[in-house]
N, C-alpha and C positions, 0 to 999 in steps of 0.2 A: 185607434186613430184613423183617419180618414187620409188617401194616401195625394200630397199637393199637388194637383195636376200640374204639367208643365212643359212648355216647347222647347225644342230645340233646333242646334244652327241646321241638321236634317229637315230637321219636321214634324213634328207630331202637338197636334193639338187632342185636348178630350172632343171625341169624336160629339159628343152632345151640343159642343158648341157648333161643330162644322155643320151637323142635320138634324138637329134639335130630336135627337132618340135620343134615351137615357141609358146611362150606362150603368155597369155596375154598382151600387152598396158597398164601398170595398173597405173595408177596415184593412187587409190587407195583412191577416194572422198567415195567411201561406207565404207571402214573399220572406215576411220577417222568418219565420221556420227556415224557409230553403236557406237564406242567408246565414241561419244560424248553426246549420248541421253540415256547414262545410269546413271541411277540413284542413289546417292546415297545413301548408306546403312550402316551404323555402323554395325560390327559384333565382337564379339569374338572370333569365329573360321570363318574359309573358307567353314569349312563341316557346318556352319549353315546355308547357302544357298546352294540348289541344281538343279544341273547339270543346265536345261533350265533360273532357276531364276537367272544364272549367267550370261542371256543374256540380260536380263534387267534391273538387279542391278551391280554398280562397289561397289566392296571391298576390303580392306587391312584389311589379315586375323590378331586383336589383335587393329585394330584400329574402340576404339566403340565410338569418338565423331564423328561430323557432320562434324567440322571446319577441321580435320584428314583428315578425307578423300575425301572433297573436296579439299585441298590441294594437293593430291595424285593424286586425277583425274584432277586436273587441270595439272600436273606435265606430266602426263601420256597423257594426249588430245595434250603438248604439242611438245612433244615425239616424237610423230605418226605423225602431223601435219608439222613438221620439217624436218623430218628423224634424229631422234638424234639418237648416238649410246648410248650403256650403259652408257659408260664413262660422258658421258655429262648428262645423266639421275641422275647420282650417285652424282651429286652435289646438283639437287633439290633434291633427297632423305635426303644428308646430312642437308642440309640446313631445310625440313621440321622437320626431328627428332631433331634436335638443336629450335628448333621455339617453338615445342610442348611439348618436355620433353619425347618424346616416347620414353619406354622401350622395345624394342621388344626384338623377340626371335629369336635366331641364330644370325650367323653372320653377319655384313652387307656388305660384298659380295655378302652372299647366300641369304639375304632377298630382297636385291634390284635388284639381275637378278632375282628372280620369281616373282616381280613383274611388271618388263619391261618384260622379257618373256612371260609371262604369259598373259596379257592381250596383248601386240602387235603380237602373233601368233594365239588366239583366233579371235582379230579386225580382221588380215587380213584373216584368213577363212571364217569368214563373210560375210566379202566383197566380199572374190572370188568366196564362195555359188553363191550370187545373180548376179556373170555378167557369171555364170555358168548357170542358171536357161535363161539369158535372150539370149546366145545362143547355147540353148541343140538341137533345131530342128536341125542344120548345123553339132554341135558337140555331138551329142548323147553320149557319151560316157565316164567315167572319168578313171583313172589309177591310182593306188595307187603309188607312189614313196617314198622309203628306201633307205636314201646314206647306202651304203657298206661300211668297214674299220672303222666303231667307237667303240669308247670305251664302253665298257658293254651294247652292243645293245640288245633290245628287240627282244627274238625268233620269237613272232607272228609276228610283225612289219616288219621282215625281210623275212618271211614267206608271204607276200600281198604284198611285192615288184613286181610291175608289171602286179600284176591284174587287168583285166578290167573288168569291170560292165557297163549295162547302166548305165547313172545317175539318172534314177528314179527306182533304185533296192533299196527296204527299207534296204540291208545292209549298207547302206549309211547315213542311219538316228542316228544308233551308232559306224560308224566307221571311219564314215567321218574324217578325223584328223584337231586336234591332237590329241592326243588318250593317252596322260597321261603327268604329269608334262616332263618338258622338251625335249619333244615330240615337233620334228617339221617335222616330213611326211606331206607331202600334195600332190596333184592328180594334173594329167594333164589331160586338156582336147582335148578330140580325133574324129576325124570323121572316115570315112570308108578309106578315101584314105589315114590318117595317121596310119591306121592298115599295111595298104598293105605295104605301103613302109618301115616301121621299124620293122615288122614282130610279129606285137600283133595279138592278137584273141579275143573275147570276152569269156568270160568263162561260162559253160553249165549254171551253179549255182553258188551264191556265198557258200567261205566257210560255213561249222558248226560253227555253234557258240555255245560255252560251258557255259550256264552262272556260276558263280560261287560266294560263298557266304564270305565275306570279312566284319570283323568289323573294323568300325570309329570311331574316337571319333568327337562329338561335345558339344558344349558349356555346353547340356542338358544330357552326356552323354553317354555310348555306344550306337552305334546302329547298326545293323546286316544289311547290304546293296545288292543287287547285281550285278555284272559288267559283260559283255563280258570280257571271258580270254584273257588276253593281253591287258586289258583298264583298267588304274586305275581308282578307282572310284570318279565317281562325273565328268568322262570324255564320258560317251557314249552316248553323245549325238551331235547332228549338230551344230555347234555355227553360233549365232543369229537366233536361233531355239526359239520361246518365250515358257513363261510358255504357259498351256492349256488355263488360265483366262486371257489373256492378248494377245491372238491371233486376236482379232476384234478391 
């Protein structure tokens, strides 16, 4: 399948429409993999796994048996693996909380797009890391993309509209998007002759980064965290980035 391109209340549009460079061929076999070789994980919170561990483990934050949330990831694998849209996600959601007795929290509008969001813009960055990685010699380059005109858009987000880095500049390693809940920026990738004709540059440095100190709650707790400004937390990092102990 060919993966639906799509905005959101951040920003991101396929960069092809913003500067008519073409993007990836994506069938989109890596994102579906990554999403499908996670593991899972009962939690109480979301913030009880962090940032990298969320490349390895799937979770629905409130959902702490087994049977839970392999129902979810199964709902979810089949999501990605179809091209479903919300709507059609929202029935296996229904169907699993009527199944289990789930009581969650908020509404189920807002619980079931963050969890189709959430993990289908995480999978497809993923994905597009690594067919990033496999032609950076030709396409050195990546560019950050912010659609313009949303509702309550993010200043930094709208502010790296358009920057170029190489792709092995470590501000890539927590900026890489998406860069906070419903956050959907993501980068195009660029050679030398796509500078020239649509009038990019690569930039001297990248931005300062401010870090800044933000508390969470999790299951155990507050705890005092900190994020690059303009990254919610528990987002600065690359996804399908593993943890440290799980890297070999």
């Amino acid at each position: 399948m060919h993966w639906p391109y799509r905005a959101c209340a951040c920003g991101c549009v396929p960069p092809a429409l913003q500067a008519g460079v073409e993007p990836f061929d994506v069938d989109f076999v890596e994102a579906i993999d990554f999403l499908k070789k996670k593991v899972d994980m009962p939690t109480a919170m979301w913030t009880d796994l962090w940032q990298q561990e969320h490349s390895a483990a799937f979770t629905v934050a409130g959902a702490t048996t087994k049977a839970l949330v392999r129902d979810f990831h199964d709902a979810v694998n089949k999501a990605i693996a179809s091209g479903e849209t919300l709507e059609t996600f929202r029935k296996d959601f229904d169907r699993i909380v009527a199944d289990h007795g789930w009581d969650y929290n908020g509404g189920r509008n807002w619980r079931s797009r963050i969890i189709f969001d959430t993990n289908m813009s995480t999978a497809y960055a993923a994905g597009r890391w690594q067919q990033i990685q496999e032609v950076k010699a030709e396409r050195p380059y990546l560019r950050y993309v912010h659609l313009e005109g949303q509702e309550n858009p993010r200043p930094e987000h709208q502010s790296w509209h358009n920057l170029v880095l190489p792709v092995d500049d470590p501000w890539w390693q927590t900026h890489y998007p998406p860069n906070g809940w419903n956050c959907h920026c993501t980068v195009q990738s660029l050679n030398a002759r796509d500078l020239d004709r649509y009038g990019f540059s690569v930039a001297a440095k990248a931005p300062e980064t401010r870090m800044v100190e933000k508390v969470i709650m999790t299951s155990g707790g507050p705890r005092v965290v900190t994020a690059p400004e303009g990254i919610d937390p528990g987002f600065s990092y690359r996804p399908g980035e593993m943890p440290a102990l799980l890297d070999d």
